[in-house]
N, C-alpha and C positions, 0 to 999 in steps of 0.2 A: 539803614541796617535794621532787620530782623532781630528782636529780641525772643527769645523762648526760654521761660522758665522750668523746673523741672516738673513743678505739678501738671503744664500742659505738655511737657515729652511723654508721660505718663499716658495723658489721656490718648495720642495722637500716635504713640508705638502700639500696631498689632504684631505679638509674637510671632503668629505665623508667615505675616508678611516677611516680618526681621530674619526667620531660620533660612525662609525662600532668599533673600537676600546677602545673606550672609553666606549663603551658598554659593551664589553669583562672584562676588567680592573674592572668595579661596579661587575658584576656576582663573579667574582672571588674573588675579595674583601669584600662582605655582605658574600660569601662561608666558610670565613676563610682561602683561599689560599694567601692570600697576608699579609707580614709582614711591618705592618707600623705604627710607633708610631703618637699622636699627634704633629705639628707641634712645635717647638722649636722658641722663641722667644725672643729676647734680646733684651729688650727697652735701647736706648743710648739718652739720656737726653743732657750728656753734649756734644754732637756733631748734634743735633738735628737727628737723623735717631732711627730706628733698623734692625738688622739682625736678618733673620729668616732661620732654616736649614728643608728642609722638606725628608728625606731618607723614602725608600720604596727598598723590597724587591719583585716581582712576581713570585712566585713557577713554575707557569706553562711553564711560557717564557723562568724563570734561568736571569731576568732582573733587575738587581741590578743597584739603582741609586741615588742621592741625587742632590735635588735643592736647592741652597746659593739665596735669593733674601734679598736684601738691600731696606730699604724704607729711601729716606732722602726728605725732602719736600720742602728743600729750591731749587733742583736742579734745576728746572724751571728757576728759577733767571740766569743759566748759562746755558742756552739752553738743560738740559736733563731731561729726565722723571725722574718722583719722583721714581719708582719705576725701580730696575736694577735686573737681573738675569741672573745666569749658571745653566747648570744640564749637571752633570759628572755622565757615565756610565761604570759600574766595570765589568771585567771577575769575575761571580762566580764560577770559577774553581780556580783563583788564588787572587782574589782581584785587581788587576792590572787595572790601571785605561782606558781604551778603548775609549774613546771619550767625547770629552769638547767641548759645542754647548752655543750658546748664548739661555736665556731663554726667554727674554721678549716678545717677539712674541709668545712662546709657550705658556706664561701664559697668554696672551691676550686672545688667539684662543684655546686653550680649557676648558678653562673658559665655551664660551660661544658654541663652541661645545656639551660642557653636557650639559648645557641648552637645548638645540635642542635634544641629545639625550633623555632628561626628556619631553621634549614638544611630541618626536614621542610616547611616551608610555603614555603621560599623558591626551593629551589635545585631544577635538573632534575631528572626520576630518575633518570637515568645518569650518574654522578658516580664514575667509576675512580678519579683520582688527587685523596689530600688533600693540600695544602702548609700546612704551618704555618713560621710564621718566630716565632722563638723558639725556647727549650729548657727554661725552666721548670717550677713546679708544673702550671700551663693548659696548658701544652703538655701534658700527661700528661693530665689529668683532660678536652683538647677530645679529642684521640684516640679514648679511651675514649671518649666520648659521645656522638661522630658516627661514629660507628662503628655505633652502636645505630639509625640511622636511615636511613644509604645504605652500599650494598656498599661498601667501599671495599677495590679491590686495590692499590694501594699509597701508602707516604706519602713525601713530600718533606720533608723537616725543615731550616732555618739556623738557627745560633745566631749571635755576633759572637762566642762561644766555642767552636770547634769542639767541643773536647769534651764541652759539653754535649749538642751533638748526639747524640753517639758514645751517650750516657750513655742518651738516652732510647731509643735504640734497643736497647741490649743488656737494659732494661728491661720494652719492651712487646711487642718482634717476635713473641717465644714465643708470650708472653699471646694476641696477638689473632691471630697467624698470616696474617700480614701482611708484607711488606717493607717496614721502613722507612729509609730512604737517606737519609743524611745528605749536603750540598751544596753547595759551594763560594763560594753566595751564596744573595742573596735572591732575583734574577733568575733563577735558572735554578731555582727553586721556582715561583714566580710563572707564569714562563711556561707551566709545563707543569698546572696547578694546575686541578680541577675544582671543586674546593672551599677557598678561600685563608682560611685564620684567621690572624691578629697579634695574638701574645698577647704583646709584646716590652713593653719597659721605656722604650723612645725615644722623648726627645723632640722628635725630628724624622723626619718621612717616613722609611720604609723599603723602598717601593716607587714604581713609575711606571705614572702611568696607560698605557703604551704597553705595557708588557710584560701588562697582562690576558688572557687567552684569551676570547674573544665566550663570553656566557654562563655565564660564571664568578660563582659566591657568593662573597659575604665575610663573614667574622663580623671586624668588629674591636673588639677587645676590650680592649688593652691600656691604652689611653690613656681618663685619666678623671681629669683635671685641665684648665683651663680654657687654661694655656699650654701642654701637651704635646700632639703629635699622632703618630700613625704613618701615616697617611693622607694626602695632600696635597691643596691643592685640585681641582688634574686629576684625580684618584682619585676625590674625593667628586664632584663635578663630571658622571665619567661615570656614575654610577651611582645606582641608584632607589634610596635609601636611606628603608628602616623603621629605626626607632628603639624600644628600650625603653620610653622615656618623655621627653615633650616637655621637661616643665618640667625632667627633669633634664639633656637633654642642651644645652639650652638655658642651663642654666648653668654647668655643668662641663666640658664637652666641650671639648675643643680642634681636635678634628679638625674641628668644625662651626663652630667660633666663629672660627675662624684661617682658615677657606675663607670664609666671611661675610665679615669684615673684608680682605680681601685681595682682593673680588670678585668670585671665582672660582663663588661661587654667591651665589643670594638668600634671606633666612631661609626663603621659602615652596618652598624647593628638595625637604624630607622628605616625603617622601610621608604618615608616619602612623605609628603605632604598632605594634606585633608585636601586642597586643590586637585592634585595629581588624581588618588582616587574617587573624585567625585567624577574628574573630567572622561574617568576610564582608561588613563593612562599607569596609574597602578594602581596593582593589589591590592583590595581592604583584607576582610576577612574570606578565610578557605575553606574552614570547613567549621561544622557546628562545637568541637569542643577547643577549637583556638582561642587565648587568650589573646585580644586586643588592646590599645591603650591609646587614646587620643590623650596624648601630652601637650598641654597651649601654655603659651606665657602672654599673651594677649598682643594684637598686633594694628595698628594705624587704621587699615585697609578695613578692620571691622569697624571700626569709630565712625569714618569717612562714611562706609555705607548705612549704616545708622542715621548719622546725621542724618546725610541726603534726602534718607527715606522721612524722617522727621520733617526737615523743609518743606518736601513735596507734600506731607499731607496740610501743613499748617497756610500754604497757601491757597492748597482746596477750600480750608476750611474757615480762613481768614483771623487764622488764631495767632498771636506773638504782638509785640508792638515796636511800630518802627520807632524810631529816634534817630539822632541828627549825631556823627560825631565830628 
């Protein structure tokens, strides 16, 4: 068995390769070639965390894999992220387990890879200003990734922390050469906003549907619990919403499931999957001043192909170290 740490996923993940691939992974998956249940969730109350098992199978690749991610929230108090992750890759010839990679960098970074892959099919080509609201890990790693897809001359950033803002700025400005401006709110990101990502932790609305600018994308991303939402129903409401995947946003989502139950939309409000229109089977965007919204709650099939792609380079390159189990 293949060991891979995360500082060498790092070096051995090229984003563009990951968006290119990631795009592969939804085609296949809205296709019905990929087997992959909703994710498994085990709330642990009396240890404050839970464990979550996300397995995926990809017909086309033969790329069998399951991701273990831990959420404990007190970790911060002892210096580590709240959220931990593996994803172990199986020979589907034998079952046999082939490789054990650290996940938390994966989940960071193709998180917000699909974003950018939903932004290259979603959003106009002329897309000046990002606004992100948030300041966290996603805020860093959507930056970085829709970056890779539309010019982008400057970013908007809110946190409810200002100085996170501050943080991600004296971070990435140099890197991408860029200005990024930190914001006094949410609204005055929003409004100016060609490209609007929420990558926040809230579990109530953090925008209104009035401050949108006509033809504005959205990636929302943060909320993927069945009672949290960042999105309201006037938000979902105005806007054509693709979705990652049905069945999961259909059960965990809150942004969807709280706009449903409130009335504000009707389940057959989504338009379709980010699969579907990539494959050209539906409609993304129709015309330049439509509001779009790639709504994800994060799904196996990205893990899987992540992985894979990580394997394939580290055996190019003869990086990871075996061991015996």
């Amino acid at each position: 068995m293949l060991v891979i740490s995360e500082a060498q996923v790092r070096g051995l993940l090229d984003l563009d390769e990951l968006i290119a691939a990631l795009e592969q992974a939804h085609i296949q998956f809205s296709a019905g070639r990929v087997v992959m249940p909703v994710r498994l969730v085990v709330p642990l109350p009396e240890i404050q965390g839970r464990i979550t098992s996300m397995p995926a199978f990809m017909s086309e690749e033969k790329a069998l894999g399951i991701k273990i991610i831990s959420y404990f929230r007190d970790n911060p108090k002892q210096g580590l992220p709240p959220i931990l992750a593996t994803i172990s890759l199986y020979s589907a010839e034998t079952g046999g387990i082939e490789v054990l990679m650290d996940g938390v960098y994966i989940t960071a970074i193709r998180t917000a890879c699909a974003s950018a892959m939903a932004t290259k099919a979603l959003a106009r080509p002329e897309t000046p200003v990002l606004g992100v609201l948030g300041a966290g890990t996603q805020a860093r790693t959507h930056i970085r990734a829709l970056s890779r897809v539309r010019s982008i001359e400057r970013v908007l950033i809110w946190s409810p922390t200002k100085v996170n803002a501050i943080y991600v700025r004296e971070e990435l400005e140099d890197e991408l050469g860029v200005p990024i401006q930190p914001q006094e709110s949410a609204e005055a990101v929003v409004r100016e906003s060609d490209i609007l990502t929420a990558v926040t932790d809230a579990a109530e609305p953090v925008l209104e549907a009035g401050w949108l600018k006509p033809g504005v994308h959205i990636n929302a991303v943060g909320s993927h619990r069945p009672e949290n939402r960042e999105m309201g129903g006037d938000t979902v409401k105005r806007s054509t919403v693709i979705v990652d995947s049905l069945d999961a946003i259909n059960t965990e989502c809150g942004d969807i499931l709280l706009a449903i139950e409130e009335g504000s939309i009707t389940p057959d409000h989504v338009r379709g999957e980010i699969g579907e229109v990539l494959a050209g089977a539906k409609p993304g965007r129709t015309s330049d001043d439509e509001v779009t919204m790639y709504k994800s709650v994060g799904i196996a099939a990205q893990d899987v192909a992540a992985a894979s792609l990580v394997y394939r380079r580290a055996l190019e390159r003869g990086v990871g170290t075996e061991v015996e189990i």
